[in-house]
C-alpha positions in Angstrom: -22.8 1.3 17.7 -24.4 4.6 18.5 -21.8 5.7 20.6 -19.4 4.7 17.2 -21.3 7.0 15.8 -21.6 9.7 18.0 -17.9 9.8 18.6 -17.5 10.2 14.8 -19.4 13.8 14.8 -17.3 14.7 17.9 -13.9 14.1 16.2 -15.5 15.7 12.7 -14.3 19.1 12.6 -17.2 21.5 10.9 -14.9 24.3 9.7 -16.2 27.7 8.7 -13.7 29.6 6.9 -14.1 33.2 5.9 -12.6 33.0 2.7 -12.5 36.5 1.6 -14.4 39.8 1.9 -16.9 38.9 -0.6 -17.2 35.2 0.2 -18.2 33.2 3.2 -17.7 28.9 3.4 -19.2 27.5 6.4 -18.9 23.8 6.4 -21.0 21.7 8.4 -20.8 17.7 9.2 -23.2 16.9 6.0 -23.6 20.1 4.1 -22.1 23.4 3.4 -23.1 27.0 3.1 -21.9 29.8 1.0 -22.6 33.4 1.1 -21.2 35.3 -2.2 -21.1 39.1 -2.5 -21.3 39.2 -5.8 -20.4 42.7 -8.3 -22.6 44.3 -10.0 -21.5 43.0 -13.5 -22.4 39.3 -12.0 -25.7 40.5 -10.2 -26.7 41.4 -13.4 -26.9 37.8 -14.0 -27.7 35.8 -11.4 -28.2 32.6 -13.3 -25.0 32.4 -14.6 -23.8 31.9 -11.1 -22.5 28.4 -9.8 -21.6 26.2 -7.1 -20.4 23.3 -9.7 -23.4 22.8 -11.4 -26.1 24.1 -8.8 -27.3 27.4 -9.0 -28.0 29.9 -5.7 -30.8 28.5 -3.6 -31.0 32.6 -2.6 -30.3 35.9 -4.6 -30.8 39.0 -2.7 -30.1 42.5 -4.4 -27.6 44.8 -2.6 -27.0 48.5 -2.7 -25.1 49.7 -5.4 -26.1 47.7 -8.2 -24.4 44.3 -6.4 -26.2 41.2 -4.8 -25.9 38.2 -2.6 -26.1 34.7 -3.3 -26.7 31.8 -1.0 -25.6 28.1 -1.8 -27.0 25.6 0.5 -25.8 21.9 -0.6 -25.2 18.8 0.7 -21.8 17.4 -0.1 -23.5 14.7 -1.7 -24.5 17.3 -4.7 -23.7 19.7 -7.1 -20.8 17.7 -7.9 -18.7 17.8 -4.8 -15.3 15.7 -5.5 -14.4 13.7 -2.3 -10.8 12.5 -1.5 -9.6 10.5 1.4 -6.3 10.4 3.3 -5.5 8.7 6.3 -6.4 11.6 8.8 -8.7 13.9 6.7 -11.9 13.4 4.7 -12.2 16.7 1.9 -14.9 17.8 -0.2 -14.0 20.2 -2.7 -15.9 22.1 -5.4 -15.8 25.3 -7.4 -18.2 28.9 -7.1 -17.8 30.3 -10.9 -19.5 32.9 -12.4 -19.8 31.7 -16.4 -21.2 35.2 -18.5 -21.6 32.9 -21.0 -22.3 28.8 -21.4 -19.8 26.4 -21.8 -17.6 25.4 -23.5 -16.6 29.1 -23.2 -14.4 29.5 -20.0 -15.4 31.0 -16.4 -14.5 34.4 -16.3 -14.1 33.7 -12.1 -13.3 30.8 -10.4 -13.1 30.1 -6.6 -12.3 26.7 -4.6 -14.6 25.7 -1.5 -12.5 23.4 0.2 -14.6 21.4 3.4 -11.8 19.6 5.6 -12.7 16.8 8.4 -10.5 15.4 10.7 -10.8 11.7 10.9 -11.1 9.8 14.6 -8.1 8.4 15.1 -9.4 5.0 15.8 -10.7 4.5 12.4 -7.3 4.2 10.8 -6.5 1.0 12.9 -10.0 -0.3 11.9 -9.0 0.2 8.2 -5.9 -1.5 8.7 -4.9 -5.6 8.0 -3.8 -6.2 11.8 -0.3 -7.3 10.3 1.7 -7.9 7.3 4.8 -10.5 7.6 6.2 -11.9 4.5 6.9 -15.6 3.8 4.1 -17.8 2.9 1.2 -18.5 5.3 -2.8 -18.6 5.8 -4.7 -15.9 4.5 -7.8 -14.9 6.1 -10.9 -13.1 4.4 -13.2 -10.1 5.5 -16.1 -8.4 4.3 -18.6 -6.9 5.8 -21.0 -3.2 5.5 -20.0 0.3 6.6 -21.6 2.9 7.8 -22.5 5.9 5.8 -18.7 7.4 6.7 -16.8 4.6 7.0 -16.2 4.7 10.8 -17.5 1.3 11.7 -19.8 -1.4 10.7 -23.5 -0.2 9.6 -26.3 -0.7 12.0 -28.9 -1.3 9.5 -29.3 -3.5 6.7 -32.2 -1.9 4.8 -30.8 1.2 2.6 -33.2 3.5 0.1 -33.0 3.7 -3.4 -30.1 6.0 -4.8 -28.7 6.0 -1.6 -24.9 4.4 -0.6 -24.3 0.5 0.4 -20.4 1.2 1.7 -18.7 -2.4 1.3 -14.9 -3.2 3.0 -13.0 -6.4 2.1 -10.0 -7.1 3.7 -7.3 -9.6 3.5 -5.5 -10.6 6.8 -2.2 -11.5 5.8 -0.8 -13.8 8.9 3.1 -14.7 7.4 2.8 -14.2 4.0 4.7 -12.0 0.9 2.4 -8.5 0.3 -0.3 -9.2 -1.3 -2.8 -7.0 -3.1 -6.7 -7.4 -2.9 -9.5 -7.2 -5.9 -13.1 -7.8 -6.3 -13.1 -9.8 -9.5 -16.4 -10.4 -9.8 -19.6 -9.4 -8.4 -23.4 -9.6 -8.7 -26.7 -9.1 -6.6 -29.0 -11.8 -6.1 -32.2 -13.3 -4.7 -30.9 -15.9 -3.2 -27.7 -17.0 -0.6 -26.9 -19.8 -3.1 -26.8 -19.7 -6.5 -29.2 -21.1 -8.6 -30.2 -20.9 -12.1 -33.7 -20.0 -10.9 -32.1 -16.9 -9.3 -32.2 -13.3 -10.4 -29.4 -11.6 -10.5 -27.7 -8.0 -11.3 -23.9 -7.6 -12.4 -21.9 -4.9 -10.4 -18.5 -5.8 -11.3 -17.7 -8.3 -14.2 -15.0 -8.9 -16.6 -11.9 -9.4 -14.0 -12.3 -6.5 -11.9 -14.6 -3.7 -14.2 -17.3 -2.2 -12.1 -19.5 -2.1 -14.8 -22.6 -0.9 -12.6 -20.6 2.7 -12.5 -21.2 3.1 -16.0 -25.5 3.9 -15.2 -24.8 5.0 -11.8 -22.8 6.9 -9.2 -20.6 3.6 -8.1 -16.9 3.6 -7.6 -14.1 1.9 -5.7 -12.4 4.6 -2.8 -9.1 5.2 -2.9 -7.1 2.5 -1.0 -5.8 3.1 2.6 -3.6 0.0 1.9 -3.1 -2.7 -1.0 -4.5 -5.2 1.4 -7.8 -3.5 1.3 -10.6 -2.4 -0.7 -13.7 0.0 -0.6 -16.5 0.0 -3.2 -19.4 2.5 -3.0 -21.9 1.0 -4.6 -25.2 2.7 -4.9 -28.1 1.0 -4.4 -30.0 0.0 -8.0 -33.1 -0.6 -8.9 -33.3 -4.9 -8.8 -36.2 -5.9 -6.7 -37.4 -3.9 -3.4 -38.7 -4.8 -0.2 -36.8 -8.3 -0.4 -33.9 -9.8 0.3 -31.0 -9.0 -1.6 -27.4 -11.2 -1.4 -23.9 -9.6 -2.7 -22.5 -12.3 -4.2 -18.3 -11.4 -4.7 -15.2 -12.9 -5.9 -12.3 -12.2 -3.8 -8.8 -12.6 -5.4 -5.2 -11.5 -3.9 -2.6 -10.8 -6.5 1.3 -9.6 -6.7 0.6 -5.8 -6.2 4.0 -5.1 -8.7 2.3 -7.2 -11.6 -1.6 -6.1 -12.5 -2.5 -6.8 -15.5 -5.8 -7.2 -17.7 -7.4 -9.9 -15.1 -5.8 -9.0 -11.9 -6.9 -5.1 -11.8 -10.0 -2.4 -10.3 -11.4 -0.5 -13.1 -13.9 2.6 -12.4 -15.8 4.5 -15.0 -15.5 7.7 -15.4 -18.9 9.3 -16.7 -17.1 12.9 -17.7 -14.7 11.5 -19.8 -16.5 8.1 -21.0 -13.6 6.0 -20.0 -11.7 3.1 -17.9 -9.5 4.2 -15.3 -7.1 2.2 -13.0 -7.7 2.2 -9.6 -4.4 2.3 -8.3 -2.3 3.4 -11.0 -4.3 6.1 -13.2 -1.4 6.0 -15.9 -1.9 2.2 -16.6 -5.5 2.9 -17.8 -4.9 0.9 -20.5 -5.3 -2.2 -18.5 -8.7 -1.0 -18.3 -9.6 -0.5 -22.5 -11.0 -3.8 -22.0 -13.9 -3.2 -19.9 -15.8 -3.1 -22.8 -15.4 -6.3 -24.2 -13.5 -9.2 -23.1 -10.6 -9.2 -20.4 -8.1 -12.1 -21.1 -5.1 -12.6 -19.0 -1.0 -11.8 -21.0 1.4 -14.2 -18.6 5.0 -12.8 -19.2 6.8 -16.2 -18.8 9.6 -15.8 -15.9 9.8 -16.5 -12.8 8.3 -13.3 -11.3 4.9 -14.6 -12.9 5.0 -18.1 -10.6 2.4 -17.1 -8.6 -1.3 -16.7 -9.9 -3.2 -15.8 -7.3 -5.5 -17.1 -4.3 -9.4 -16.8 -4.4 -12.1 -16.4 -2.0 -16.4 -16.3 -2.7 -17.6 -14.3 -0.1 -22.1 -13.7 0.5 -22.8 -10.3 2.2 -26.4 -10.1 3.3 -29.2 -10.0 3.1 -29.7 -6.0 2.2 -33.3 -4.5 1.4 -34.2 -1.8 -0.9 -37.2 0.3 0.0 -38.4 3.3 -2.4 -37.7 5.2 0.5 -35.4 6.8 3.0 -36.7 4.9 5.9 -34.0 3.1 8.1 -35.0 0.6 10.7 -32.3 -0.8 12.9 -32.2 -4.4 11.5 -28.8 -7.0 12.3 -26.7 -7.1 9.5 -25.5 -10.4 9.1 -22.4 -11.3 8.3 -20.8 -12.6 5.3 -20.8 -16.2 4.8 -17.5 -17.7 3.0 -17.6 -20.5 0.9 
């Protein structure tokens, strides 16, 4: 595994791009730096200054009336958007200068774009190993990456605030396409259920993941219908013991979600639902809220209703702290 990981920073591509004469992106594997020659109308105001919601870590007055500012930020913060595709991983923010607050516009606005070129052995790792149609056996996987989805983690005990990156999977050996949700999941104390076990509700109501709504959790765009990624940052629950993700693994027609068969993040800007896979279908989602039933249409497309599988990842622990230790994660126990 550490020569998984090692191979990963080889293939990432840090990129330093000099974007103009007054502004320099260098982009490294975690973070990024930007240097921003700023005119004398904006060094005036330094604090009005912004890499999406950070301000300069550095100011430095220049000759002439103008300044520098320095951003230093890990693509974690200051609200870097992420997007995936197949062969690139990108981070992309805005510098702005704002004279005045919002709602009133920026009076400049600049893209910093950080681009990372995937290893090509991840995308076969990402991949069901094959998809036949007809009917056939359907087998399950689940299991923890690592923090940039390039292979399986090599620790089980993750800090508070920090990232648990979960993959299911549905191998598909002779059967018609078949698209993958997490209908239901929740974090417990125990391997096996028991009323005398605490638990904690990550996604509920067919398919909502109801724990984005306090914190930074979301499902990742899909490399393929077969497959599903859900960042899930690690809550408060109980720390320094054992903690067991408890899901609900259902495969569905991917031409017919509906208000029980869909994957619902929540997006914190605009206080809404949102469709994984089909943005413009939102509406699926309005029911996040309050109570998901399922609307059959009643022909023959709507025979088939769907195939279920419990999966138990775990254990994880929690510490209050950054500290990794390289513990076995064990695998995920079907039921």
């Amino acid at each position: 595994m550490p020569l998984l990981r090692q191979c990963f920073v080889l293939l990432v591509t840090a990129v330093s791009v000099l974007a103009s004469e007054d502004i320099h992106v260098e982009c490294k594997s975690k973070s990024v730096t930007v240097t921003w020659k700023v005119s004398e109308e904006m060094a005036t105001n330094p604090s009005r200054l912004f890499l999406g919601n950070c301000l300069p870590t550095e100011f430095t007055p220049a000759a002439l009336g103008r300044g520098v500012a320095v951003f230093e930020s890990q693509l974690s913060e200051c609200r870097f958007k992420e997007r995936r595709t197949q062969k690139k991983l990108i981070y992309e923010n805005d510098l702005t200068f704002r004279p005045l607050p919002k709602p009133n516009p920026a009076s400049f606005t600049y893209s910093v774009v950080c681009s990372y070129q995937r290893p090509e052995w991840l995308h076969t790792f990402l991949k069901p190993s094959r998809i036949l149609e007809g009917q056939g056996r359907l087998i399950f996987h689940m299991g923890l990456l690592n923090d940039d989805l390039s292979g399986p983690a090599v620790s089980n005990i993750v800090s508070l605030g920090s990232f648990i990156n979960i993959w299911a999977a549905v191998e598909q050996q002779a059967h018609q396409p078949l698209i993958l949700y997490l209908e239901e999941c929740v974090a417990s104390t125990t391997q096996t259920m028991s009323p005398e076990s605490l638990i904690y509700p990550i996604i509920s109501n067919k398919g909502c993941l109801v724990d984005g709504k306090f914190g930074s959790s979301r499902f990742l765009p899909r490399y393929h219908s077969s497959s599903v990624f859900l960042r899930l940052q690690a809550f408060t629950f109980v720390q320094e013991q054992e903690v067991y993700i408890h899901c609900k693994l259902v495969v569905w027609d991917p031409k017919n979600p509906n208000e029980g068969k869909k994957a619902c993040n929540y997006n914190k800007e605009r206080k809404l639902w949102e469709l994984l896979d089909d943005p413009s279908r939102s509406d699926l989602c309005s029911c996040c809220d309050y109570e998901c039933g399922v609307r059959m249409k009643r022909d023959v497309d709507s025979e088939f209703h769907g195939l279920a599988q419990s999966v138990v990842l775990g254990p994880l622990i929690i510490t209050a702290n950054s500290t990794r230790n390289d513990q076995v994660v064990l695998g995920p126990a079907l039921s």
